[in-house]
TORVEX-397627 format. One line per 5 residues: number of its first residue (from 1); their letters; for each residue z, y, x negated of C-alpha. Coordinates in pm, 1 decimal. Each point is the difference from the previous one (the first is absolute). Layout:
! residues N
NUM) A) Z/Y/X ~ ...
This chain:
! residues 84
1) XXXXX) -630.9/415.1/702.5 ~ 135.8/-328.0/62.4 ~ -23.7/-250.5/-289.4 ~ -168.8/-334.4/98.1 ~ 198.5/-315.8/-22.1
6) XXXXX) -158.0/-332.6/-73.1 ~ 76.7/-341.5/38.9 ~ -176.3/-265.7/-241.4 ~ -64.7/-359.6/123.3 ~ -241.4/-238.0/-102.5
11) XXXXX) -240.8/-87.2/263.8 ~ 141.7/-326.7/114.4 ~ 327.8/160.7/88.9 ~ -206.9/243.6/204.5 ~ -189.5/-257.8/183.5
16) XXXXX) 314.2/-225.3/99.0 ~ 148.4/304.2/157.5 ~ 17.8/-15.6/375.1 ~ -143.9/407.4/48.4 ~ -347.6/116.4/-1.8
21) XXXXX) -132.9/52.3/-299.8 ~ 1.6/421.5/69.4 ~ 359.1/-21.5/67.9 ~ 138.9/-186.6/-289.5 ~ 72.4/314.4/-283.0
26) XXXXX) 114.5/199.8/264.3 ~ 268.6/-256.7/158.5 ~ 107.2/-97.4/-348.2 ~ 108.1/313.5/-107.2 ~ 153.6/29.7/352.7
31) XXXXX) 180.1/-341.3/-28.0 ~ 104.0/101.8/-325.7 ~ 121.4/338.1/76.3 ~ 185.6/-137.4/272.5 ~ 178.9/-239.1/-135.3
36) XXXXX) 103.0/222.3/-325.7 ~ 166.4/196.2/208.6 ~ 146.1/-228.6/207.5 ~ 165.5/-140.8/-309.7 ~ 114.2/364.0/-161.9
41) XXXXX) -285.1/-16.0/-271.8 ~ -157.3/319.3/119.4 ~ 91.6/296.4/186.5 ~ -184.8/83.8/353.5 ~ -225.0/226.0/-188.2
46) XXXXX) -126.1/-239.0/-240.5 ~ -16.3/-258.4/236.5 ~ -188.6/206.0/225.6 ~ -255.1/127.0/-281.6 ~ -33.1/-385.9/-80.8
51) XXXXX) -105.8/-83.7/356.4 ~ -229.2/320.1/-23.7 ~ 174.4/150.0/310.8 ~ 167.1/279.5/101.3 ~ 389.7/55.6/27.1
56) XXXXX) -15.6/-41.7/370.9 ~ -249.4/-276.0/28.1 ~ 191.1/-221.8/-293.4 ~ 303.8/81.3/242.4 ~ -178.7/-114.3/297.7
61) XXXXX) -111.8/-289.2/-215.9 ~ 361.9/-70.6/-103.2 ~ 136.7/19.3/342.3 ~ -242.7/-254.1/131.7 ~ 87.0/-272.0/-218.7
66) XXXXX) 379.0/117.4/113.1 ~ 85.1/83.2/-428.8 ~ 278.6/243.2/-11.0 ~ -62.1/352.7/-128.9 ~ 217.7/73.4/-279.0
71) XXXXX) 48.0/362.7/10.5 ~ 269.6/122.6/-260.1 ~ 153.1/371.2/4.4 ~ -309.3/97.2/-280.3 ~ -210.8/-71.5/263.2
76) XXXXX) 191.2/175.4/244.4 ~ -15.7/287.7/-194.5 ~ -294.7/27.7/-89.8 ~ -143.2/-18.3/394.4 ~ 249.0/262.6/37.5
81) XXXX) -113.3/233.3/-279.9 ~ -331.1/-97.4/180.7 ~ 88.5/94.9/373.5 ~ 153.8/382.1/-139.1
């Protein structure tokens, strides 16, 4: 079960946002999760659990706003571990 992550803004943030008002949390946490890991802050898969997507689609995600993948030999290993 996937824990849900919440952003807190008063109101009048909210309504000077350019999004519809259904799309705010979610792009927020997406915004945020991208640009965490962009910066180093968090890994892919706390970025990704941030944005409330799934490995592939945060990859996807990152690869669309051309942000590098930083993919260190843990991760390599573990995918391998994962592939045997």
């Amino acid at each position: 079960m996937q824990e849900e992550i919440k952003i807190v803004l008063p109101e009048s943030i909210k309504h000077a946002l350019k999004l519809p008002p259904g799309e705010i949390d979610k792009r927020l946490r997406i915004e945020l999760a991208l640009r965490l890991y962009e910066k180093g802050i968090a890994s892919l898969g706390v970025a990704r659990r941030i944005a409330g997507l799934t490995k592939w689609e945060f990859i996807e995600l990152l690869a669309k706003e051309k942000i590098p993948i930083h993919y260190d030999e843990l991760e390599l290993k573990e995918d391998l571990e994962w592939l045997e």
